[in-house]
C-alpha positions as CSV (number, residue, x, y, z in Angstrom):
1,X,85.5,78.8,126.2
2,X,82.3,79.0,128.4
3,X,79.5,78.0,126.1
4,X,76.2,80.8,126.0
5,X,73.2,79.2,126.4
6,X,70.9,82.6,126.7
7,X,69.4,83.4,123.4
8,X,69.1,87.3,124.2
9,X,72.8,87.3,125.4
10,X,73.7,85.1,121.8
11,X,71.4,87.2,119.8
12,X,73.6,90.8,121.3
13,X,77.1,89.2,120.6
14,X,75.8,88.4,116.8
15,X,74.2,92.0,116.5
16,X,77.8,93.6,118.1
17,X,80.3,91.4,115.8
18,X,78.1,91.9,112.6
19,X,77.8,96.2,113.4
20,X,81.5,96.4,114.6
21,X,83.1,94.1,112.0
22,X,82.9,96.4,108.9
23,X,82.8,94.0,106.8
24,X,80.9,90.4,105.8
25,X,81.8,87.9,108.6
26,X,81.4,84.3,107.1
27,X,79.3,81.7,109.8
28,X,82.5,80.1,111.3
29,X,83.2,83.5,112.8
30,X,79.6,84.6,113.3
31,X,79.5,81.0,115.2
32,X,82.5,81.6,117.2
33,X,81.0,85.4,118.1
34,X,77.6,84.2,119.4
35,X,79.3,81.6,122.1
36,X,77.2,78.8,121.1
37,X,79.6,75.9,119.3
38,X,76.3,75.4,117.1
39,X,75.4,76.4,113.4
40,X,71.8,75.5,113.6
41,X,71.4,77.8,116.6
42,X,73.7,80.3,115.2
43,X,71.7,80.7,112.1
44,X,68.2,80.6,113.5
45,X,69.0,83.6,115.5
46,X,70.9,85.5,112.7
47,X,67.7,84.6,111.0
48,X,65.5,86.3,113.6
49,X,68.0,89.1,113.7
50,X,67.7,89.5,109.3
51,X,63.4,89.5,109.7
52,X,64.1,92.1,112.9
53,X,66.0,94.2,111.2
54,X,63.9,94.5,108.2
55,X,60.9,95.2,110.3
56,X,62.6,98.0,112.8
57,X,65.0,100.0,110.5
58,X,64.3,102.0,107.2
59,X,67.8,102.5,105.6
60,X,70.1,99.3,107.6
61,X,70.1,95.9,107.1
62,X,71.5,92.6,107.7
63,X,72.1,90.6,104.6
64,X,73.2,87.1,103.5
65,X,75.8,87.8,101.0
66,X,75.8,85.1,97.4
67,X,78.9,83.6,99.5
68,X,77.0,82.9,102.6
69,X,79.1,85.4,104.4
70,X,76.7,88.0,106.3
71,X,77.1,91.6,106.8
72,X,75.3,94.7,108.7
73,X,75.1,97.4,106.0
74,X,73.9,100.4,104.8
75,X,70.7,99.8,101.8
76,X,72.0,100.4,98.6
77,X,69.6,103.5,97.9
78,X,71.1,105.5,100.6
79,X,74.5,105.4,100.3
80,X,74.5,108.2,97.9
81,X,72.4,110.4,100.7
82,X,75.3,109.7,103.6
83,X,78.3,109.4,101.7
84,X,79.4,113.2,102.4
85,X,79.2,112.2,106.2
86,X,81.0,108.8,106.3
87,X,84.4,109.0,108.3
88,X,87.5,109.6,106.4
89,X,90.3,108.2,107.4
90,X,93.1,109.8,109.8
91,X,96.2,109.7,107.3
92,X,96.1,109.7,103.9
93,X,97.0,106.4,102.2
94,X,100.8,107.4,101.6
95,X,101.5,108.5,105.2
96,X,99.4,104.9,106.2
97,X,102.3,103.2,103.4
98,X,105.3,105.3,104.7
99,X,104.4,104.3,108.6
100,X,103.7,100.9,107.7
101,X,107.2,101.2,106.0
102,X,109.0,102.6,108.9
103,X,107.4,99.8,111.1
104,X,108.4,97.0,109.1
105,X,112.0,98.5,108.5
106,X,112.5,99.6,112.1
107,X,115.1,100.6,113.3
108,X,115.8,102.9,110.4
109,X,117.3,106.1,110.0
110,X,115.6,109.4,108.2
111,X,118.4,108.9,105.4
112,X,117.2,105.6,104.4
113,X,113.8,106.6,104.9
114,X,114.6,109.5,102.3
115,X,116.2,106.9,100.0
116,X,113.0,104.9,99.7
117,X,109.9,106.9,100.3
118,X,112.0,110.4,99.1
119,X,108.9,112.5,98.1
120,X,106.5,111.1,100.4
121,X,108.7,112.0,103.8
122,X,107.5,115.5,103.3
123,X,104.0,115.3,103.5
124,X,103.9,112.8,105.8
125,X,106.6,114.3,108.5
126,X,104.3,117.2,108.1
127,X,101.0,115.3,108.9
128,X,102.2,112.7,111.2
129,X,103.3,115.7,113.5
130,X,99.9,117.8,112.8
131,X,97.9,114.9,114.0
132,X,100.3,113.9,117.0
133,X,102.1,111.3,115.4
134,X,105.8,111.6,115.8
């Protein structure tokens, strides 16, 4: 792995792995994501990155978590204003569970399928081949 010197190219891979992870990302990854092989340089730019963020943006924010883990996230006193317009997801959770099923299981016929998942086959044959899975 090439190690990044450039602090602006360091400070966009931190900015990118933080907004597209969805979730906190603990230092060891956030160290591995910047390109640097160094914690003290790693943490002095998410530090720069925390103070930006609080001075550019009204309702995001990049926090250190009480585990040391840091995530890119919505302020508390707006999730209540944008929750009507966050993504739902594709399937519902028992089509996710009865494709994860037929995954693991593979090959396996309808009849088995039935035998296990019985109620859940028809909704989910139904949605799977609504949303173009099939």
């Amino acid at each position: 792995m090439v190690k990044i010197e450039n602090q602006d190219e360091i400070t966009a891979r931190l900015e990118s792995a933080l907004y597209s992870a969805g979730r906190p990302l603990s230092i060891e990854d956030l160290i591995r994501a910047s390109g640097t092989e160094s914690r003290i340089k790693t943490v002095s730019i998410l530090d720069s990155i925390i103070k930006k963020t609080k001075t550019t943006f009204k309702a995001i924010e990049v926090v250190i978590l009480p585990d040391g883990n840091y995530v890119f996230q919505l302020k508390p006193e707006y999730s209540s204003t944008v929750r009507k317009y966050a993504s739902k997801p594709i399937l519902a959770k028992a089509t996710q569970k009865t494709l994860s099923y037929i995954a693991y299981a593979q090959p396996i016929s309808s009849k088995q399928l039935v035998e296990t998942r019985w109620l859940w086959c028809l909704f989910t044959s139904k949605r799977t081949t609504t949303t173009g899975f099939h």
